[in-house]
Every structure is written in C-alpha cells, then in structure tokens.
KOLKOL-994519 format. One line per field, with one value per residue: x, y, z of N, C-alpha, C in turn. Coordinates in nm, 2 decimals. Example, Ala and Ser with C-alpha at 12.3 -4.5 7.8 and 13.67 -1.06 7.14 Angstrom:
% KOLKOL-994519
n_px (1.32 | 1.28)
n_py (-0.57 | -0.22)
n_pz (0.78 | 0.71)
ca_px (1.23 | 1.37)
ca_py (-0.45 | -0.11)
ca_pz (0.78 | 0.71)
c_px (1.32 | 1.29)
c_py (-0.33 | 0.00)
c_pz (0.78 | 0.79)
This chain:
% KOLKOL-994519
n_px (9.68 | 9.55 | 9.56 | 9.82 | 9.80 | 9.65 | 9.83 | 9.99 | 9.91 | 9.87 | 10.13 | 10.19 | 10.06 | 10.18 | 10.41 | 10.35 | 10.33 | 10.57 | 10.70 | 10.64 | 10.45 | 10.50 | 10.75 | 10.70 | 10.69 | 10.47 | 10.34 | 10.38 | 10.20 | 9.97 | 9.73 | 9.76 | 9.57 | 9.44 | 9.64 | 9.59 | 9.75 | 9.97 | 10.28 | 10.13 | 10.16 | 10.19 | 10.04 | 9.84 | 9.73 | 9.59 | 9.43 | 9.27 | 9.08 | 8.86 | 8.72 | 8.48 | 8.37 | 8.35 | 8.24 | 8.29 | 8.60 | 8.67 | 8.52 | 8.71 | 8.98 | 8.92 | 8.89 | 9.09 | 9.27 | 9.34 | 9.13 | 8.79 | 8.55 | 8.21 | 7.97 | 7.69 | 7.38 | 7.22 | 7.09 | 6.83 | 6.66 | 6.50 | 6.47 | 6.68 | 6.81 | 6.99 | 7.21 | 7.46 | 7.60 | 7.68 | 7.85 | 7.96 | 8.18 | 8.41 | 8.67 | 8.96 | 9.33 | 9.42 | 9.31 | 9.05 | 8.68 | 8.35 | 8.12 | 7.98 | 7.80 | 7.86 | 7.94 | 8.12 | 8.41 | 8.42 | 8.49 | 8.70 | 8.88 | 8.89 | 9.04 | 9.29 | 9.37 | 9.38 | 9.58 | 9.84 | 9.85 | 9.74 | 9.81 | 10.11 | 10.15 | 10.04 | 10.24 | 10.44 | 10.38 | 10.31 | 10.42 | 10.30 | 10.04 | 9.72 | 9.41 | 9.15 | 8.88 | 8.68 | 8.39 | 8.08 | 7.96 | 7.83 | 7.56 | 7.31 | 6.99 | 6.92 | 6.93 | 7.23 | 7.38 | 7.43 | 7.57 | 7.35 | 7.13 | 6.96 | 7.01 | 6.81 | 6.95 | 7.07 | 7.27 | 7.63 | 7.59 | 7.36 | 7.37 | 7.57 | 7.82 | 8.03 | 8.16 | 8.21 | 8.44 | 8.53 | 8.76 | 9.00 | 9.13 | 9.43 | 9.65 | 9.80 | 9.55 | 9.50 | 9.30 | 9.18 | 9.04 | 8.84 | 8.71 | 8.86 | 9.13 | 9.17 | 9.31 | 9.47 | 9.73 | 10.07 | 10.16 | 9.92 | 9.75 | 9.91 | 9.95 | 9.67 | 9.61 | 9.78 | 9.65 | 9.44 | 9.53 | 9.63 | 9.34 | 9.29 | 9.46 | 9.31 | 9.05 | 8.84 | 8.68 | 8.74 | 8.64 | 8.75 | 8.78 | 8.91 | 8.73 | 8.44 | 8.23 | 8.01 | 8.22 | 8.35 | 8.38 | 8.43 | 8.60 | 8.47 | 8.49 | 8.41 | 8.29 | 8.23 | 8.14 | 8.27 | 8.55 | 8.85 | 9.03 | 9.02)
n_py (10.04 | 9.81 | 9.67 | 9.63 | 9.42 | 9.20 | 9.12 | 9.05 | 8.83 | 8.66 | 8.56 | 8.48 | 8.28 | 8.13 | 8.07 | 7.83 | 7.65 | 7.50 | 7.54 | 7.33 | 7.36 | 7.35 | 7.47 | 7.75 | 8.04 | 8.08 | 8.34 | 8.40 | 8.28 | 8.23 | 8.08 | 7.99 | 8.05 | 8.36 | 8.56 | 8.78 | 8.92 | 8.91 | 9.09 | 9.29 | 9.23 | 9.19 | 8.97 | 8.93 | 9.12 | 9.09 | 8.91 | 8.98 | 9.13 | 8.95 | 8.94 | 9.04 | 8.86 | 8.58 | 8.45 | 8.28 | 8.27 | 8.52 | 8.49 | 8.30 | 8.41 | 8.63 | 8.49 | 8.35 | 8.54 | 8.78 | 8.93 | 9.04 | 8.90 | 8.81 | 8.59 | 8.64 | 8.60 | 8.70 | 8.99 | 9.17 | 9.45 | 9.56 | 9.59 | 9.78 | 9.80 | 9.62 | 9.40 | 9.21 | 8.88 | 8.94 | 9.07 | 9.12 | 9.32 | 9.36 | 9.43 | 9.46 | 9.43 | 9.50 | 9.73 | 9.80 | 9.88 | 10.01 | 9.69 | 9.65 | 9.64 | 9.53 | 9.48 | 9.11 | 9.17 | 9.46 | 9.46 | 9.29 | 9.51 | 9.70 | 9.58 | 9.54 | 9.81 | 9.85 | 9.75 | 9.75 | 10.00 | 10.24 | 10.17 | 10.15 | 10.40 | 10.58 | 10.51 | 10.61 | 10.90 | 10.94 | 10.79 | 10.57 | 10.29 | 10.22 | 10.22 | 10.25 | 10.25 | 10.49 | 10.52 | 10.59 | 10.44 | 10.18 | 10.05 | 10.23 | 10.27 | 10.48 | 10.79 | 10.93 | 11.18 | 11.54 | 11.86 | 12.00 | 11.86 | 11.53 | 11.31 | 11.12 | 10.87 | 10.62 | 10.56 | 10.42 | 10.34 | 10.20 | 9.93 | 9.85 | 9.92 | 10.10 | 10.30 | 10.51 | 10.70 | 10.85 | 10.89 | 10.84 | 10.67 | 10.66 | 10.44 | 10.55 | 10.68 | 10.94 | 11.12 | 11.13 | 11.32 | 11.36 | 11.62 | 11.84 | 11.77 | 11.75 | 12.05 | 12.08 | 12.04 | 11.97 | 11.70 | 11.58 | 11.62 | 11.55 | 11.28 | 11.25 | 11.23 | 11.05 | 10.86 | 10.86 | 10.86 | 10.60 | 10.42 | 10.49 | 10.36 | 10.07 | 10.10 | 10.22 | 10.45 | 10.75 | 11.01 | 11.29 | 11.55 | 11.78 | 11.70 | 11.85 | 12.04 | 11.86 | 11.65 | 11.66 | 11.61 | 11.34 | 11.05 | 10.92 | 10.58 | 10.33 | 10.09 | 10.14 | 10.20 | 10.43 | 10.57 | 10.76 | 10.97 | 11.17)
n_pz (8.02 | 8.06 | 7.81 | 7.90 | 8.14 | 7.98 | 7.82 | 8.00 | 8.11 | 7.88 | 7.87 | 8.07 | 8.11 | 7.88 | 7.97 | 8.14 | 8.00 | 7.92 | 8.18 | 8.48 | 8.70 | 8.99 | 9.02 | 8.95 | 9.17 | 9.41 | 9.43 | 9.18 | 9.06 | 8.82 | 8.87 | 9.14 | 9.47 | 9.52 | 9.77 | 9.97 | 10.13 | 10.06 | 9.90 | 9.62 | 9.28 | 8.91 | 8.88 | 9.14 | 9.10 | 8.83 | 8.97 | 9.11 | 8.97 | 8.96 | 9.12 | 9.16 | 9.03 | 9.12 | 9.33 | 9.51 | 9.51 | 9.56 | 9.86 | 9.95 | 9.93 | 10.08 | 10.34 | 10.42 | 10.54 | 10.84 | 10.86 | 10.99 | 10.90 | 10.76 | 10.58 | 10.47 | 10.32 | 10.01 | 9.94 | 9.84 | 9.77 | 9.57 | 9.24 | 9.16 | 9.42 | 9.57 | 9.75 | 9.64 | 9.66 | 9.93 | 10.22 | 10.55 | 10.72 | 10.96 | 11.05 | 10.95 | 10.82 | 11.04 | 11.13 | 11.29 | 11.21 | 11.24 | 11.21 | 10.89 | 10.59 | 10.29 | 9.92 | 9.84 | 9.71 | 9.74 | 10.01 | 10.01 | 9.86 | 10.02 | 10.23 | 10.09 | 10.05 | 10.33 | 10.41 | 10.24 | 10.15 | 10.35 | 10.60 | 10.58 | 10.48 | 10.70 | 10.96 | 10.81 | 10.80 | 11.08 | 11.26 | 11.35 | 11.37 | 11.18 | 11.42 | 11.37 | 11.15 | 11.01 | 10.90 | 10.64 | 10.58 | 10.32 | 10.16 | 10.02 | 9.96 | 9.73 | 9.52 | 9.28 | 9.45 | 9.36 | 9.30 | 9.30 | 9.34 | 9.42 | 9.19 | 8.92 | 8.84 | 8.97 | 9.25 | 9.29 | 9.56 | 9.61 | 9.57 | 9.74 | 9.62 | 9.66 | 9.90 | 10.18 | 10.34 | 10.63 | 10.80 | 11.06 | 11.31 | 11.49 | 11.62 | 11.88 | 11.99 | 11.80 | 11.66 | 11.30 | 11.07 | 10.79 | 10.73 | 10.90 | 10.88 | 10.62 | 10.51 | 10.72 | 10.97 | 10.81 | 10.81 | 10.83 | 10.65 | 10.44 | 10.48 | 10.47 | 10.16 | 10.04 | 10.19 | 10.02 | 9.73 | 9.77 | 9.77 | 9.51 | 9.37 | 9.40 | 9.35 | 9.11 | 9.11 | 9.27 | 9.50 | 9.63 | 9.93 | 9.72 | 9.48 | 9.54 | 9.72 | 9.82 | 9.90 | 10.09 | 10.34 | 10.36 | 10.18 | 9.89 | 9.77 | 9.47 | 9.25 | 9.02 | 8.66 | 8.59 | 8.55 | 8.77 | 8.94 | 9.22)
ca_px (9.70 | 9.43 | 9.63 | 9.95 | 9.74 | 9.62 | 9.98 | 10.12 | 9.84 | 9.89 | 10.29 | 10.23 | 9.95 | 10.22 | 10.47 | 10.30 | 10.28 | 10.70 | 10.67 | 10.58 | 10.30 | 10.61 | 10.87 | 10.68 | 10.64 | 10.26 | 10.30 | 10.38 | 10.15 | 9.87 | 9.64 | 9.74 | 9.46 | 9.49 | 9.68 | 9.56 | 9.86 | 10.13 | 10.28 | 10.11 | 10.22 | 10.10 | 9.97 | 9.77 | 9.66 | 9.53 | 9.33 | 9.20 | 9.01 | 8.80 | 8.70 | 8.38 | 8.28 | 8.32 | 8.21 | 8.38 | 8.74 | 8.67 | 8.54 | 8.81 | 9.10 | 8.89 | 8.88 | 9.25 | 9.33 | 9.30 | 9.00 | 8.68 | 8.41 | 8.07 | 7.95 | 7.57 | 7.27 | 7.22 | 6.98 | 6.77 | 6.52 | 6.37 | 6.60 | 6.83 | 6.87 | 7.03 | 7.33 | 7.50 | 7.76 | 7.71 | 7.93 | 8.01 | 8.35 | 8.39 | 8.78 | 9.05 | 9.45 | 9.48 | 9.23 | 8.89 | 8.60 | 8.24 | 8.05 | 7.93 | 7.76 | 7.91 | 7.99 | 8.28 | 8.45 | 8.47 | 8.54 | 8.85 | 8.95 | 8.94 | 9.14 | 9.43 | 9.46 | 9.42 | 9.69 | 9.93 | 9.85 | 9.67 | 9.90 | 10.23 | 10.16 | 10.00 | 10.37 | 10.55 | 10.35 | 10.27 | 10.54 | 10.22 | 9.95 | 9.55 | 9.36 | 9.01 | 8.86 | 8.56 | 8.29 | 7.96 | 7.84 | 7.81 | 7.48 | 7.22 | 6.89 | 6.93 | 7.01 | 7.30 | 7.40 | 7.48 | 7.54 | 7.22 | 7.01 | 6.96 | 6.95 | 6.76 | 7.06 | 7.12 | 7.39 | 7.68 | 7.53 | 7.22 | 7.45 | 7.68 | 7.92 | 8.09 | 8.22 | 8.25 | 8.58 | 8.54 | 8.82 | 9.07 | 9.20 | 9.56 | 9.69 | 9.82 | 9.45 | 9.54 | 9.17 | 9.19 | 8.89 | 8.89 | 8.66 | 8.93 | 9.26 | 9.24 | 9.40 | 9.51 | 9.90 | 10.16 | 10.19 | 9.77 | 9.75 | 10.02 | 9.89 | 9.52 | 9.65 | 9.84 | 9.55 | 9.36 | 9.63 | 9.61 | 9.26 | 9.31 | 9.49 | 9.21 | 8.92 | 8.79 | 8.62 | 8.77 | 8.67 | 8.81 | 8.73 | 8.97 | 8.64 | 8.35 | 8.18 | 7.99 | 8.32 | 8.46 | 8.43 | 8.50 | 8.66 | 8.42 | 8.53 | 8.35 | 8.40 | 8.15 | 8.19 | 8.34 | 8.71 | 8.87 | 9.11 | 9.03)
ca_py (9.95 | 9.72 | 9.56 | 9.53 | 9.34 | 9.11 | 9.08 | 9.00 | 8.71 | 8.55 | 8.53 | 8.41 | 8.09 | 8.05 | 7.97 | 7.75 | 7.57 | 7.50 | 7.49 | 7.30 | 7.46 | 7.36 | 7.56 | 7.89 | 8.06 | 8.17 | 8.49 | 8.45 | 8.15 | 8.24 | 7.99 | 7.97 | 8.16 | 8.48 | 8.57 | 8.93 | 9.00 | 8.92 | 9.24 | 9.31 | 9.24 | 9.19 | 8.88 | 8.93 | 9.29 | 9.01 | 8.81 | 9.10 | 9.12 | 8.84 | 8.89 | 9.09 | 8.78 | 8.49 | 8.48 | 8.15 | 8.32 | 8.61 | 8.42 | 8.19 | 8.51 | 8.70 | 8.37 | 8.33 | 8.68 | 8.79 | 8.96 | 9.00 | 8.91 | 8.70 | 8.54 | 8.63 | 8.58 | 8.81 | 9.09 | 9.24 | 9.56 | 9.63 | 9.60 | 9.93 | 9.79 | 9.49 | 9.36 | 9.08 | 8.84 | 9.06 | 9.06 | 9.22 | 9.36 | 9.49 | 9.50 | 9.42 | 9.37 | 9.53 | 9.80 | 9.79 | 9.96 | 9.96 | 9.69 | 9.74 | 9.54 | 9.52 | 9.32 | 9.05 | 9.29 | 9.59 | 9.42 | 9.30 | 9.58 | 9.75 | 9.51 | 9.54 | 9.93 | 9.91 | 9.61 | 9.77 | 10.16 | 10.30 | 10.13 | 10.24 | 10.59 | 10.60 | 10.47 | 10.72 | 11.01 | 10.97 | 10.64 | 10.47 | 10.29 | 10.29 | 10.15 | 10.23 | 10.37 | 10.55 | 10.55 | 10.64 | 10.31 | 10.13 | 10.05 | 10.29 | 10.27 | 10.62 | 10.79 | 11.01 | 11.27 | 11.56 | 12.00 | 12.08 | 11.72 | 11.43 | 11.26 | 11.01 | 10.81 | 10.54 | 10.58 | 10.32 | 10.29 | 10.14 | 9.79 | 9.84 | 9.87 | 10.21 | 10.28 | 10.63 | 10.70 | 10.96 | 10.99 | 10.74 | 10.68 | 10.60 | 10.35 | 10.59 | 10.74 | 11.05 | 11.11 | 11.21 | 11.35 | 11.42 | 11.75 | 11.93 | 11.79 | 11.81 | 12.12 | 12.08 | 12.06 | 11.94 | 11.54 | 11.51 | 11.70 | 11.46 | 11.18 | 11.20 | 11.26 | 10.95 | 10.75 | 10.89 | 10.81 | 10.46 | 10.42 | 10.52 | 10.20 | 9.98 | 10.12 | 10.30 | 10.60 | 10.79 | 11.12 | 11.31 | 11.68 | 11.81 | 11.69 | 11.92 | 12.02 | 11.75 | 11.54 | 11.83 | 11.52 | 11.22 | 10.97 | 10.82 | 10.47 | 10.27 | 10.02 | 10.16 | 10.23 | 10.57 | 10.59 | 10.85 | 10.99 | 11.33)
ca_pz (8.13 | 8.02 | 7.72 | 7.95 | 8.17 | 7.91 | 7.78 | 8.09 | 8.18 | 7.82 | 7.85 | 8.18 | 8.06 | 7.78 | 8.10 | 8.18 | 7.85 | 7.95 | 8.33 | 8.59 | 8.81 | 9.12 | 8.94 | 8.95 | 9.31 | 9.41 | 9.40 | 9.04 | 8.98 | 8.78 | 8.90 | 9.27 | 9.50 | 9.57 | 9.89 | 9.98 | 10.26 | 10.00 | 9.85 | 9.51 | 9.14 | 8.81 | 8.89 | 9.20 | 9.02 | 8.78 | 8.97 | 9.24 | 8.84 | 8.98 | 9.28 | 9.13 | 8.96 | 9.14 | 9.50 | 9.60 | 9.52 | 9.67 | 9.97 | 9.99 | 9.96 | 10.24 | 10.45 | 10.46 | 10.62 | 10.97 | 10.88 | 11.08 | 10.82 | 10.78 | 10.42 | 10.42 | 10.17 | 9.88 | 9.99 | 9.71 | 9.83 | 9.44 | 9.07 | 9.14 | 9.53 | 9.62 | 9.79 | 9.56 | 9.73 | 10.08 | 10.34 | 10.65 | 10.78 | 11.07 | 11.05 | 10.79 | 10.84 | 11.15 | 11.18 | 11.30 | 11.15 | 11.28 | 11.13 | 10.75 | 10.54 | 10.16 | 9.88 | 9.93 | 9.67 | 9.81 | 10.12 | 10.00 | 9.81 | 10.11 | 10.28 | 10.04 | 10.06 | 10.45 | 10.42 | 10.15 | 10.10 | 10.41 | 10.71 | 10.55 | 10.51 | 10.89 | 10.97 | 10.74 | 10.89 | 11.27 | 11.33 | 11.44 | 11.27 | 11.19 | 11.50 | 11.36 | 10.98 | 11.06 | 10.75 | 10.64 | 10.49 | 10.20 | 10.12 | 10.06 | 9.84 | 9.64 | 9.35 | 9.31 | 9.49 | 9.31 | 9.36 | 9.26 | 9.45 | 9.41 | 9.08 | 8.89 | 8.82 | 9.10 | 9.32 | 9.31 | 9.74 | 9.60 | 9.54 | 9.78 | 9.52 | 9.69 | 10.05 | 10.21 | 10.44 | 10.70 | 10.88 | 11.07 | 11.46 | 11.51 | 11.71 | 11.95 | 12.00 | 11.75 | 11.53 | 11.16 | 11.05 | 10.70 | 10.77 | 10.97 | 10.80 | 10.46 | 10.52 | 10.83 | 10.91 | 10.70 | 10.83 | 10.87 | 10.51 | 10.34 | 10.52 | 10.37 | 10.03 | 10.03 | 10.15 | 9.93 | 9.61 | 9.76 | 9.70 | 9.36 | 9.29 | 9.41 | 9.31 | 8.94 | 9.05 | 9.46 | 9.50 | 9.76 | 9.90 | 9.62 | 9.37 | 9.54 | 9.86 | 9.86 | 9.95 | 10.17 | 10.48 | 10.33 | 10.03 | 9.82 | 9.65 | 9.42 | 9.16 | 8.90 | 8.53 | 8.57 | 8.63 | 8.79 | 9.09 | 9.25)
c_px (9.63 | 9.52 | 9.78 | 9.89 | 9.73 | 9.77 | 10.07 | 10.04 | 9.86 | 10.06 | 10.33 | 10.15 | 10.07 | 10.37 | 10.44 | 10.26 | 10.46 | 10.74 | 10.60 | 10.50 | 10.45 | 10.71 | 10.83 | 10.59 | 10.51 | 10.27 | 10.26 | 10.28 | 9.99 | 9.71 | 9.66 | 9.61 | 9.52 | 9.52 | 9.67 | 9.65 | 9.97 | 10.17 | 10.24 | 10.22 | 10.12 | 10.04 | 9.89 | 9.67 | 9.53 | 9.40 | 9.26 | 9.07 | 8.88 | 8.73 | 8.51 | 8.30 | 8.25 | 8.32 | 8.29 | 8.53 | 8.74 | 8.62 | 8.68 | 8.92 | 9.05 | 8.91 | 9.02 | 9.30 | 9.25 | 9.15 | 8.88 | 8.55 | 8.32 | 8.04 | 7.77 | 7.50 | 7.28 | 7.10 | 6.93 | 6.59 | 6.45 | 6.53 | 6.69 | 6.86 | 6.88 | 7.17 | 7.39 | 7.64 | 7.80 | 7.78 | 7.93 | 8.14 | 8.32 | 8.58 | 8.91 | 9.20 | 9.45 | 9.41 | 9.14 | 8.81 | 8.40 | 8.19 | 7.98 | 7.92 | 7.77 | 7.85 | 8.13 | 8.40 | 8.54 | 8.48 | 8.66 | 8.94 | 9.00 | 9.06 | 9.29 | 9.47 | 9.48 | 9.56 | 9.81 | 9.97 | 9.83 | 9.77 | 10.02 | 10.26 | 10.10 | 10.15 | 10.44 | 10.56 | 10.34 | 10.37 | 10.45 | 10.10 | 9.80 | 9.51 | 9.19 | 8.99 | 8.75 | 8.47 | 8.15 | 7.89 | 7.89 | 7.67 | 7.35 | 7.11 | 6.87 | 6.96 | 7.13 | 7.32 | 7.47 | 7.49 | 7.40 | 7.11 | 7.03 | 6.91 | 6.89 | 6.84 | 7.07 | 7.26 | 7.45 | 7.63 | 7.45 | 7.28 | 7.52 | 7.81 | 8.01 | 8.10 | 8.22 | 8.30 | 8.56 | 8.63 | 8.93 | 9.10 | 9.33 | 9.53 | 9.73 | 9.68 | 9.41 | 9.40 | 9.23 | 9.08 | 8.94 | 8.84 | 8.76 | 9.07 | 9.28 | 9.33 | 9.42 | 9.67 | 9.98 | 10.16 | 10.04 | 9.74 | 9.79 | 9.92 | 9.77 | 9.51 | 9.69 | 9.75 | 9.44 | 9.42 | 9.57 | 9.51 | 9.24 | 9.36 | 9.43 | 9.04 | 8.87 | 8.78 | 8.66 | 8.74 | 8.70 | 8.76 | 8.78 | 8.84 | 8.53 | 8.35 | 8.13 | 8.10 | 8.39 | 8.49 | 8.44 | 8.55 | 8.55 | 8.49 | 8.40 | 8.45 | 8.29 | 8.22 | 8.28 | 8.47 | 8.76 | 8.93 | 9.12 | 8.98)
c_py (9.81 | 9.59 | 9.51 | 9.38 | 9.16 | 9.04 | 8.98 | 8.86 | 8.64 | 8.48 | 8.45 | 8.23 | 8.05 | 8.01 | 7.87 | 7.62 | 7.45 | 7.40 | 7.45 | 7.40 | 7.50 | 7.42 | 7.71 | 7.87 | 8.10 | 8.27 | 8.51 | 8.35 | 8.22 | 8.19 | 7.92 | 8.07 | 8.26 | 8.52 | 8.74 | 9.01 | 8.99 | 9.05 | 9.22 | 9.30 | 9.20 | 9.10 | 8.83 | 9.01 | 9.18 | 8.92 | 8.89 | 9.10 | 9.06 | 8.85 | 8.92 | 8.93 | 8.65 | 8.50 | 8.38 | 8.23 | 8.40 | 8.56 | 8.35 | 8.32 | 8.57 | 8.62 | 8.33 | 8.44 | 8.67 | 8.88 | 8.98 | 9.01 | 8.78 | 8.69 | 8.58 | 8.61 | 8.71 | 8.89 | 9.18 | 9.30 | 9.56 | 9.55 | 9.70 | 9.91 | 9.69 | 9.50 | 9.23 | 9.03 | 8.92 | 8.97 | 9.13 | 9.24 | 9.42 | 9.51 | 9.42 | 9.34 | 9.38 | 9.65 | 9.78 | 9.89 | 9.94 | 9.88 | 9.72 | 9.66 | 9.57 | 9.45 | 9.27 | 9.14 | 9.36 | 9.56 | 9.38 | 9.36 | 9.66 | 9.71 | 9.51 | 9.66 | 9.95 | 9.80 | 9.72 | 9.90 | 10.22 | 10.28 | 10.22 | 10.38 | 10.62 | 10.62 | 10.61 | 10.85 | 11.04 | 10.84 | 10.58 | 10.43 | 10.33 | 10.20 | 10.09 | 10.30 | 10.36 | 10.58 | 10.59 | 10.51 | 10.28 | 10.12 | 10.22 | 10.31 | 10.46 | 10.66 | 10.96 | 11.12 | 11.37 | 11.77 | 12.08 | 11.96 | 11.62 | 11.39 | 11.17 | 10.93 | 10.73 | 10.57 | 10.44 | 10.24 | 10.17 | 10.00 | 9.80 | 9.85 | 10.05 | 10.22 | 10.45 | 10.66 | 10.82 | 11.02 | 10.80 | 10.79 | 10.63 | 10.52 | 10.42 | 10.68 | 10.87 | 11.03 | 11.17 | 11.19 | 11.42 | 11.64 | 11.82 | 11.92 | 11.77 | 11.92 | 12.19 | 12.11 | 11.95 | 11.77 | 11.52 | 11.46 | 11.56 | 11.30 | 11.13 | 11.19 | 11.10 | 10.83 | 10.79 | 10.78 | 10.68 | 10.37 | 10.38 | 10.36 | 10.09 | 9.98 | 10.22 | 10.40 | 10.64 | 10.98 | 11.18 | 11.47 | 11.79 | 11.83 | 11.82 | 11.93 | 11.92 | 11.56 | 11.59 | 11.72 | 11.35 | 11.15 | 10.85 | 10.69 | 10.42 | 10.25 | 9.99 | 10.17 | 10.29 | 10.56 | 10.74 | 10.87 | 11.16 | 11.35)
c_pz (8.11 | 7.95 | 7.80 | 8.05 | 8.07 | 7.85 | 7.86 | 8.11 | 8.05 | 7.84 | 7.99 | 8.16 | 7.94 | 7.88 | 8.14 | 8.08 | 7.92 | 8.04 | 8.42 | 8.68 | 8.94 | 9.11 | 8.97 | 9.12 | 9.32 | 9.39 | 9.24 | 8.94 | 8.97 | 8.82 | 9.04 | 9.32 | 9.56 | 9.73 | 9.88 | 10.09 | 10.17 | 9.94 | 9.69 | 9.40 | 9.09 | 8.85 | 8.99 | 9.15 | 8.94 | 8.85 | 9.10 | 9.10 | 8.88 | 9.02 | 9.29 | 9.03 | 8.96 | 9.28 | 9.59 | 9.60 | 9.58 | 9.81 | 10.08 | 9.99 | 10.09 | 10.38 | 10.48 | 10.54 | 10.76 | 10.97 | 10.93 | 10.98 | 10.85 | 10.61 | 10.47 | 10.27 | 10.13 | 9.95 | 9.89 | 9.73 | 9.71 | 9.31 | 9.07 | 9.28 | 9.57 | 9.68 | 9.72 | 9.67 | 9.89 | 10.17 | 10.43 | 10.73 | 10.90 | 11.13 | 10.92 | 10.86 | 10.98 | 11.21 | 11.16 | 11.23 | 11.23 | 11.20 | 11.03 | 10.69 | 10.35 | 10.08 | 9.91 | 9.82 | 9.70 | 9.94 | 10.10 | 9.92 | 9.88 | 10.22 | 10.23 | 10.07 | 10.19 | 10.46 | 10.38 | 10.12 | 10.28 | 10.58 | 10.70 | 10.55 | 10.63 | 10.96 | 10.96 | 10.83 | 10.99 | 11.33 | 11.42 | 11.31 | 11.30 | 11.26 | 11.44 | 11.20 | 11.02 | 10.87 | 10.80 | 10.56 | 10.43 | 10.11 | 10.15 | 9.91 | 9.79 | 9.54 | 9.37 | 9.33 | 9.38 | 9.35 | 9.34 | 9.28 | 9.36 | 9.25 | 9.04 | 8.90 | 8.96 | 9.15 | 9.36 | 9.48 | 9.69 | 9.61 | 9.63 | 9.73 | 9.53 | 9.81 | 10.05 | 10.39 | 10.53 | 10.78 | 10.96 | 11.26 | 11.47 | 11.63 | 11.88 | 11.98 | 11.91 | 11.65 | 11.42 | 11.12 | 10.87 | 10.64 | 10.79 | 10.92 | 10.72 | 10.42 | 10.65 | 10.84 | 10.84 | 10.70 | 10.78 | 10.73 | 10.41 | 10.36 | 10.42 | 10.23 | 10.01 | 10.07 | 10.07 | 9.74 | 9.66 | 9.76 | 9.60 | 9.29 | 9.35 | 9.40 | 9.18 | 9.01 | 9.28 | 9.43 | 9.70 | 9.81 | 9.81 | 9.52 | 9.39 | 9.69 | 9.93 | 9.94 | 10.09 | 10.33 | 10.46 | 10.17 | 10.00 | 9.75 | 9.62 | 9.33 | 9.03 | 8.75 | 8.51 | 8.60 | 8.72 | 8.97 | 9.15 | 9.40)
C-alpha cells in the first residue's frame, strides 16, 4: 500500500508539471488543503499522511469542520509523557463526545471515521445516527497494559497518541455499550464490527474485544509503530 501511495503522489506532482493547478478539482489537487468532510481518495489518504507532522495543516483541516475543538499549548509531564500539538474535542461531525484532550491527529482521525465510517453504519443498522461516543480517554502517563500487568514499555496513552471507544448513543436515545453487544443481537453485533473495521482504515494498530480480555469493553486506536486490525 505504501509504494502505491507513493506512486500515486508522484504521477499526481508529474500532473502538475502539464496542468494548471485550475484545471484539477480539490479533491484531486494535491496541494489544495485538506477538506476532512469530503468523501476520501487517494489523495486526501495522502495528505491525512500529514496531519502527524505539521500542526498548522492539521489545525487548519480541523478548523474548517463543524467540529467542537480548542488549539492548546503542548503539555509535557516527564520524556515518555507529553501531549504534542494538544487539542481538545468534545464533538466531531455530528456526534458529541465528552470533552478529551488529544493530539490534533488523532482528533481528526477521529473525525473522518465518525464522518465517513462510524455514521453510515449507525444508519445501515438502526436507520438512525450516533448522538454521543462514549470513551475512556486518551491521555494517560503509563506503561502498557498487558495479561500478565503492566509493562515497562510506555503506552501509546502516555502521548496521547491512542483513544479508547467504549460504547456509542444513538440519536434516537438507543445505548451501545461495547461490553454487552459485542455479542449481543444480530444489528448491535454487525454494527460494532463495522465500526470497528472503520477504525481500521484510519488508524495502524485497533484492537477490539476479538484481541483479549483486556478489550472485552472497548476499541483501542492508536497511531503507533505496530500495525494491526483485530
């Protein structure tokens, strides 16, 4: 995936060797800013790339959406606990969340899957959408959790650089707790699976209660080293 990526962003700068900037639409313009409500392609995929490394872009895409966030100072407890680029959300496209203090990031990573992934299958499943997403945080100075305690190893928390999902409210008042309907009935079931999957395509590493006990009530994301979808 990596090398298509790269494939697709030189073929697109060698467009541009050709074409007029006014010629190619934003969506497909390499070098317009990123609009985080448009529907995904390669070339948003592309510059979502970013968002971890320049704060002003990621500001400026977060600042364009209906979003409910705040730009704070950097917050740095020790060398394995800081907040880089922090932010705080306290709701995205269309669903609230209780305030939560990130990075801009994983604030608007979150924003695309409750935008693009997480709405739609609410929809599909219950013909209503997500009112509220109920979490456990982001930040937390620790080292990773594991079946047998805590390990040396820092936990992607320690940065803010991981989220954990507990559960969701529909629009029509309906709770989804991931505790009780991971194998609950057949819509709830499907449902959490599918925001789970949709996760998957905006964050490296999602475990879900599928992975261990330790997940058995909510969906880990992060946007650590590790890859992986379970």
């Amino acid at each position: 995936m990596g090398r298509l990526f790269s494939s697709f962003a030189i073929l697109m700068i060698a467009a541009f060797t050709v074409l007029r900037p006014e010629d190619v639409p934003g969506r497909w313009n390499p070098f317009a800013p990123l609009d985080l409500n448009a529907a995904p392609n390669f070339v948003s995929r592309l510059k979502v790339r970013a968002l971890g490394h320049n704060a002003a872009f990621c500001r400026d895409a977060l600042s364009r959406t209906p979003s409910n966030t705040a730009f704070l100072t950097d917050f740095g407890h020790s060398e394995n606990c800081h907040i880089r680029n922090r932010t705080r959300v306290g709701a995205l496209s269309s669903a609230r969340m209780k305030p939560m203090v990130t990075t801009c990031e994983m604030a608007a990573r979150l924003y695309l899957w409750e935008r693009h992934a997480l709405q739609g299958a609410a929809r599909r499943h219950f013909g209503t959408g997500v009112a509220q997403i109920h979490h456990f945080d982001s930040y937390s100075c620790r080292g990773m959790r594991t079946g047998t305690g805590t390990s040396s190893r820092m936990s992607e928390h320690a940065t803010a650089n991981a989220v954990d999902i507990s559960g969701f409210t529909l629009a029509d008042g309906r709770r989804i707790s991931l505790i009780s309907g991971w194998s609950g009935d057949k819509a709830t079931a499907e449902f959490l699976r599918e925001a789970r999957d949709g996760l998957c395509d905006w964050f490296n590493l999602v475990l879900s209660p599928d992975y261990n006990a330790l997940h058995a009530d909510h969906f880990h994301a992060d946007m650590g080293r590790w890859p992986g979808c379970r």
